[in-house]
C-alpha positions in Angstrom: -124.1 57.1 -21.3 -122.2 53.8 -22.7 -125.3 52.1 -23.1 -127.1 55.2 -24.7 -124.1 55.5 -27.1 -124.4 51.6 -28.0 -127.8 52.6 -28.6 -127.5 55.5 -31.1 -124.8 53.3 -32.7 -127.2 50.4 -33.5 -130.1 52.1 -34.7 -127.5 54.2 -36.7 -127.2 51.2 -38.8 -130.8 50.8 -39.7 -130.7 54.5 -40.8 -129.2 54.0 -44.3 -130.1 50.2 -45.2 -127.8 50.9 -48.5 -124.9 52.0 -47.2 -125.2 49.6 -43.9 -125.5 46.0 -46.8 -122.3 47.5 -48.5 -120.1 47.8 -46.1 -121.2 44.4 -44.6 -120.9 42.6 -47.9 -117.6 44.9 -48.6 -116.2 43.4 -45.2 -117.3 39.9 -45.6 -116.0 39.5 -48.9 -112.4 40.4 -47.8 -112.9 38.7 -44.7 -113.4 35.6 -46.9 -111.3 36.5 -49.1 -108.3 36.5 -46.7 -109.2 33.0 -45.1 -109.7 31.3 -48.2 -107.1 33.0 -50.4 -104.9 34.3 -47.9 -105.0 31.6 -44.6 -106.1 28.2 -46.1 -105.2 28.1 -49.8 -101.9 29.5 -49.4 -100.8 27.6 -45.9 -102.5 24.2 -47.9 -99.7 24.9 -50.7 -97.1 25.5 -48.0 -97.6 22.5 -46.1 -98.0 20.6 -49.1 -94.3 21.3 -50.5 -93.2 20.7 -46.8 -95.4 17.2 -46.5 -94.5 16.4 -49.9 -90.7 16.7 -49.2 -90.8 15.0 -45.1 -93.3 12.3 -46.4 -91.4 11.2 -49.3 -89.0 9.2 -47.7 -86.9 12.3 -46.5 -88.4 12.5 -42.7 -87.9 15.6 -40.7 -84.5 14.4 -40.5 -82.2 12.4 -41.8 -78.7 10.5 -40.2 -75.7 10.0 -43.0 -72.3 8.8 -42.6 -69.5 11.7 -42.7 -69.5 13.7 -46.2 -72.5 11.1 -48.1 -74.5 14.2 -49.0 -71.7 15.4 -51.0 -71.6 12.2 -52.9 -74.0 9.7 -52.3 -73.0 6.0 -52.9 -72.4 2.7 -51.1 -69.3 3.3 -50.2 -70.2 6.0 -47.8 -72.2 3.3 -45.8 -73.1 3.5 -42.0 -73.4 1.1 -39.3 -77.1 0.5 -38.5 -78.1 2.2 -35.2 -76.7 0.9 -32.2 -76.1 1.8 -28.2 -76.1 5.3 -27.5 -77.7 6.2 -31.1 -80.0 3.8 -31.1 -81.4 4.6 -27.6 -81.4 8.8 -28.6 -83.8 7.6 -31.3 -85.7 5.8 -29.3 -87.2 8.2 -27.2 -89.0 11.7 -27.1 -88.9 14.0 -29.1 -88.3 11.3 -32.0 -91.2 9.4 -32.7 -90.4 7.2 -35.5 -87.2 6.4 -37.7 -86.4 4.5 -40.5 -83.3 3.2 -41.9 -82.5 3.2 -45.9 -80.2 1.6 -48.2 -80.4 4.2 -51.0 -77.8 4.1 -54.0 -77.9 5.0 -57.6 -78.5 2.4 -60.2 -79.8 0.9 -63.7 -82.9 -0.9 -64.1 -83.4 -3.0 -67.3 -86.1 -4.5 -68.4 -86.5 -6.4 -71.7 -87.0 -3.5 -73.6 -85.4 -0.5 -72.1 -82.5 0.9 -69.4 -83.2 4.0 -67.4 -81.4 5.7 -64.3 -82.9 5.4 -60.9 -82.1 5.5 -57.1 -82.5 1.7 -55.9 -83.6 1.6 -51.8 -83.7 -1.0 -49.5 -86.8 -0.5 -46.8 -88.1 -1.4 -43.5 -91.7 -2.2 -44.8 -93.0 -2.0 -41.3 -91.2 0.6 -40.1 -91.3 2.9 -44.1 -94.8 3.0 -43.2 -94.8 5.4 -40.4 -92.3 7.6 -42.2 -93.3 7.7 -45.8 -96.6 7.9 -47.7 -95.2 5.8 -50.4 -96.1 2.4 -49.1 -99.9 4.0 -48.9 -99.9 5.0 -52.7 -99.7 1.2 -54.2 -102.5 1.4 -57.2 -101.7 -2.1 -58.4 -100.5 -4.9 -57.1 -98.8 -5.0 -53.7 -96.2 -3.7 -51.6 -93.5 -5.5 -49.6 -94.0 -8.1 -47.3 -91.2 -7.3 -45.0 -87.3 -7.0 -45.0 -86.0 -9.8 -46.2 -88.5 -9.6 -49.2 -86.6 -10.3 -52.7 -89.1 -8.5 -55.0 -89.6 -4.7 -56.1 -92.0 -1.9 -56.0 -91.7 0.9 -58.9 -93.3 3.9 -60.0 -96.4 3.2 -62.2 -94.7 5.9 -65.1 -91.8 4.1 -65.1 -93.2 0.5 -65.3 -94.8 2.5 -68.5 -91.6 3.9 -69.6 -89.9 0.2 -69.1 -92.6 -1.3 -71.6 -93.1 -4.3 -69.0 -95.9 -5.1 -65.8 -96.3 -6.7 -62.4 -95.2 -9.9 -62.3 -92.5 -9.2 -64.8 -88.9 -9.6 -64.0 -86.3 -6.8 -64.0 -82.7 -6.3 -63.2 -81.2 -4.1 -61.2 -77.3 -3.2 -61.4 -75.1 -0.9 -59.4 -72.0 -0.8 -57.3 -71.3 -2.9 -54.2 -69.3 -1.8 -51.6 -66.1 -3.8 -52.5 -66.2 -2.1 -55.8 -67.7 -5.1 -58.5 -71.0 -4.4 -60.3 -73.9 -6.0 -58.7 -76.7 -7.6 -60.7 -79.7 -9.1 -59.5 -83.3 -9.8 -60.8 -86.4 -8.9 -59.3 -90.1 -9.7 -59.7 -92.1 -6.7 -60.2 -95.0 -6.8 -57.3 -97.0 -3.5 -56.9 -97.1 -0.1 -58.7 -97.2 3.1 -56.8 -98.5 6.3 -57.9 -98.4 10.0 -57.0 -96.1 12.4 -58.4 -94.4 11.6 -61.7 -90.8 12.7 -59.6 -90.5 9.8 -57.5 -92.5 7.6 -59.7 -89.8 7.9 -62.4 -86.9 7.8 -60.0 -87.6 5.0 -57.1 -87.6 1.1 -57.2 -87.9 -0.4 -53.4 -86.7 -3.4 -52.5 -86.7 -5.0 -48.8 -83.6 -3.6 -46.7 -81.9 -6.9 -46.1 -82.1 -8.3 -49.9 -80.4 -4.8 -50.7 -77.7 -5.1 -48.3 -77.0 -8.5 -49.1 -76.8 -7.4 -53.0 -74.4 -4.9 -52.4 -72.5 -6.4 -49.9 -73.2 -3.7 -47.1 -72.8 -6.7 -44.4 -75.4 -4.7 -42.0 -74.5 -1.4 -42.9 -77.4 1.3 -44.0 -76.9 4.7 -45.8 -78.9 6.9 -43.9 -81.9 6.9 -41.4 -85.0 9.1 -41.8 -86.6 10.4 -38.6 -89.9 12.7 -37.5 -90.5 14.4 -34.3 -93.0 15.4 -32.1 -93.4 19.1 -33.8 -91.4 21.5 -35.5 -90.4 23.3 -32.5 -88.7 19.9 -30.9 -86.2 19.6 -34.2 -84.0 21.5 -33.0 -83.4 19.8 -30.2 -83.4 16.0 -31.4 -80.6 17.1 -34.0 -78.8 18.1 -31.2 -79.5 14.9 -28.8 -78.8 13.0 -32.1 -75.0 14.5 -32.8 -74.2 13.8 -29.5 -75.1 10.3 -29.3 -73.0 10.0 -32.6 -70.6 12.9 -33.0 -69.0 11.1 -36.4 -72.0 10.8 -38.2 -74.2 14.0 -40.2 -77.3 14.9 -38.8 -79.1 17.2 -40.9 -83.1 18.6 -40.7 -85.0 18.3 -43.5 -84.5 22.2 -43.9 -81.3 21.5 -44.7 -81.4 18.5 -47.1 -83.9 20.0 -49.4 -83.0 23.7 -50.0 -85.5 24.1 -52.6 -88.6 23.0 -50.6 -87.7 24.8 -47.7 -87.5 27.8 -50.1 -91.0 27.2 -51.4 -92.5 27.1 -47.6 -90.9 29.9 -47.1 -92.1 31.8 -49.7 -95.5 30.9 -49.3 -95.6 31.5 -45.5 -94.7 35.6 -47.4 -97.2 35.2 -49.7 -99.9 34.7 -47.1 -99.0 38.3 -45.3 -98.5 40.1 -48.3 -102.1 38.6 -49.9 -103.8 39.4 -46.4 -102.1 43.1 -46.4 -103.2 43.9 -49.4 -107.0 42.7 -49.1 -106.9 43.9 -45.8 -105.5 47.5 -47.8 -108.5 47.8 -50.0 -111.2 46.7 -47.3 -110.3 49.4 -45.1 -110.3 51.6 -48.7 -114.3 50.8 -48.7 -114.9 50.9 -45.0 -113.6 54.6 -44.7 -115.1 55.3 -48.0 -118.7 54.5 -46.4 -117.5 55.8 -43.1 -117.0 59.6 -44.3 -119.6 59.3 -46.8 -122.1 58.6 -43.5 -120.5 61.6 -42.1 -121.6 63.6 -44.5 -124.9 63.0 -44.9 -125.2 63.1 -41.2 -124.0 66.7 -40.6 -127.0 67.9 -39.1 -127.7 65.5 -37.5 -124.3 65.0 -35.6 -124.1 69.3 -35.4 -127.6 68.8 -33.8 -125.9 66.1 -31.1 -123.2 68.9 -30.1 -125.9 71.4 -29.7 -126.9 69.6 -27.4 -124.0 68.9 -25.1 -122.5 66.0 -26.6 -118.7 66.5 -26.6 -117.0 65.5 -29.5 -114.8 62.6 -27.8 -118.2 60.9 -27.9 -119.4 62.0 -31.6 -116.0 60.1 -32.3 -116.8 57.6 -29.8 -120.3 56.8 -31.3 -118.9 56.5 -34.8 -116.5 54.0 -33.8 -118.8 52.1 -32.1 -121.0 51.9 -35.2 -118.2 51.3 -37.3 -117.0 48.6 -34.6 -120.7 46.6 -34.9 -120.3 47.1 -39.3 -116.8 45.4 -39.1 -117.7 43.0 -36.0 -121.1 41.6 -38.5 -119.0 41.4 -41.7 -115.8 39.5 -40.5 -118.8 37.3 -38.9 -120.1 36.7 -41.5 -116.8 36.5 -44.1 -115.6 33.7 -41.4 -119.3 31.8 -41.9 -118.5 31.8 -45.4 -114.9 30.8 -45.0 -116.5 27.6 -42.7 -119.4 27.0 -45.7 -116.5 27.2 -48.2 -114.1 24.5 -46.0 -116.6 21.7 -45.4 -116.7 20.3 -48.7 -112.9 20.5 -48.6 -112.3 19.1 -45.4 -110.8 15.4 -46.4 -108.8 17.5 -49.1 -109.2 19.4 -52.5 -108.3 17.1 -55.4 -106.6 19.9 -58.1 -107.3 17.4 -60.8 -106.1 19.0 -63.9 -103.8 21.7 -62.1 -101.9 18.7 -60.4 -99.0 18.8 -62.5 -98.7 22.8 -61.9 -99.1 22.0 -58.0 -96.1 19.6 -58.4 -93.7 21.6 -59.7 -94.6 24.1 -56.9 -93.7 21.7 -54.7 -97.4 20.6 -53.7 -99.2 17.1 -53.9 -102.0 16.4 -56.0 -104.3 17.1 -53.2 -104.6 20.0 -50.8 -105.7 19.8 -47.3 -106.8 22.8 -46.9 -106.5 24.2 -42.9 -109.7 25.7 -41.6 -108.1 25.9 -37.2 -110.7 27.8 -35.2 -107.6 29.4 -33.0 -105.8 31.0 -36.2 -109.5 32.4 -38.0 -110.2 33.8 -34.7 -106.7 35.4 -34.1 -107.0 37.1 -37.1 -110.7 37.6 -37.4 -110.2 39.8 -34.0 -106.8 41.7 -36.0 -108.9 42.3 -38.9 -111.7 43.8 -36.9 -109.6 45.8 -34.9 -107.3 47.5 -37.7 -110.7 47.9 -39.3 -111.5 49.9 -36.4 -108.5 51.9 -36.4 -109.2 52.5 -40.2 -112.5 54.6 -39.1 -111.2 56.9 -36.8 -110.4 59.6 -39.2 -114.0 59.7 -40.4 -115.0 59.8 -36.7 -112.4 62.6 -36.0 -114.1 64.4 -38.8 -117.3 64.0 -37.5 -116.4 65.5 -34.2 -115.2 68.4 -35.8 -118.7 69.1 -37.1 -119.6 73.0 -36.3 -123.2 72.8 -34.4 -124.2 76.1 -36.0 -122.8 75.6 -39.3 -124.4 72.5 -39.3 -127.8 73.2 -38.2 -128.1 75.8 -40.8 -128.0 72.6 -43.5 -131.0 71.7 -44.8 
């Protein structure tokens, strides 16, 4: 009986070519739709604000002296990591760390004085935790520690008037209280987004400590770990090796992008609801219109001992091949629409918008093969459910009422 059922069901299909292409094309479209739209546009923006925060400099964690969040400057110094610290970062679940001298300062060049945050880097070890050092478009970055020139945004070389290979001083407190001046020779140009370009100037970590007179001591270290779920547990392993100092996740350090994840991670479920709302409007649409031009036809299936548990058995089964086709072939157009994508989508001109979302200028779109399939399979079941009061309908079809039809 199944496999007569199946039967009926797929040559139902070929019965009304119209009505059979609309619903597929109905159902792909959302299906597409949802992944594009819903799945990889929106979780591209998501991870973007989040990558865009951890990757500049920030880390999925950061390591401060006591109370330095609340008012960053060199005299809320640490001691670079040592013994029992040093060892916690060491191992699993951190994989890399970086330590930063990061104050405020001035920046004058011939022409012009602007406000920036002045940081003293590990070059070697920056590169693991920051995409900065990647983003040089002229010039070159530093060489190592102990490296006496500097590295600034390409706007604000702009907004100094000046170029590589031009000198610069920097000024800001040391940590015994005097105002420390020192030039630099300007070696690379980074770009990216205008924020940091307008606000950083890197210098190597030892020739910032020995400016400021930190004698060894950092203000913060920058960590990542494993995966998200294993945060938790290195902030923990981390305040234990040091109970004095202030580990913080990145969730915590930067409010506002943490908000903007969040909020995207909502906008995904609400865009997929609702697409998901007006597909199942057009499925059940076509559904109870096919019920009613089939009257006879399923009156004359009764008549002939066909109980109605199967009349609504063999509806849902031809509604379950419809829905199964389309969200086939919505997820072969989701795949078409990906590949071109796949090394990233350059907004171009929408960059800046991006930005103040939170976003990069690129997006790497996220086309994973477990997610489409999780909710390929949700879609096509809820479709499902969303045809069972046209098949209930159906099986309420009077034999005698409907043979008399014409």
């Amino acid at each position: 009986m199944r496999g007569l059922l199946v039967s009926l069901a797929w040559r139902s299909l070929g019965r009304s070519p119209r009505r059979t292409l609309i619903t597929f094309v109905v159902v792909a479209v959302a299906m597409w739709v949802i992944l594009v739209f819903g799945m990889m546009f929106t979780k591209a923006l998501s991870l973007g604000a989040r990558d865009a925060t951890v990757r500049l400099l920030t880390g999925e964690g950061q390591i401060h002296a006591a109370h330095y969040l609340d008012d960053p400057g060199v005299d809320r110094a640490m001691p670079e990591p040592s013994g029992r610290l040093l060892a916690a970062l060491n191992r699993s679940p951190v994989t890399v760390w970086a330590p930063h001298v990061r104050v405020p300062a001035t920046i004058r060049s011939e022409y012009r004085s602007l406000g920036i945050t002045f940081l003293g880097v590990d070059p070697r070890k920056e590169r693991s935790i920051s995409d900065l050092p990647r983003q040089i478009e002229f010039g070159l970055y530093l060489k190592n520690g102990t490296d006496a020139s500097i590295v600034l945004g390409k706007h604000l070389i702009e907004r100094l008037k000046t170029r590589i290979g031009k000198r610069v001083i920097i000024m800001s407190q040391a940590a015994d209280g005097h105002l420390a001046e020192q030039s630099f020779t300007i070696v690379g140009a980074f770009g990216g987004a205008d924020g940091p370009q307008d606000q950083f100037a890197f210098t190597g970590l030892r020739t910032a400590q020995a400016m400021l007179g930190l004698a060894g001591n950092i203000s913060e270290v920058s960590f990542d770990v494993t995966d998200d779920s294993a945060l938790p547990a290195a902030i923990d392993s981390l305040h234990r090796a040091a109970p004095p100092l202030d580990v913080q996740p990145w969730t915590a350090i930067e409010p506002f992008a943490f908000a903007i994840y969040q909020e995207a991670a909502s906008q995904e479920v609400i865009f997929s609801a609702i697409m998901f709302a007006l597909m199942a409007i057009g499925i059940v649409n076509a559904q109870l219109m096919a019920v009613f031009e089939r009257t006879r036809e399923l009156g004359l299936l009764q008549a002939l001992g066909m109980k109605p548990r199967l009349v609504v058995l063999q509806v849902t089964l031809e509604s379950a091949l419809l829905i199964g086709i389309g969200v086939l072939i919505g997820d072969g157009l989701a795949a078409l629409t990906f590949a071109p994508f796949r090394n990233g989508l350059d907004l171009g001109a929408l960059a800046a918008g991006a930005e103040r979302y939170g976003a990069g200028r690129v997006l790497h779109l996220q086309f994973q093969p477990g997610d489409v399939a999780t909710l390929s399979v949700a879609v096509w079941l809820l479709g499902i459910l969303t045809t069972l009061w046209p098949a209930r309908r159906a099986s309420r079809t009077n034999p005698i009422v409907a043979m008399s039809q014409a």
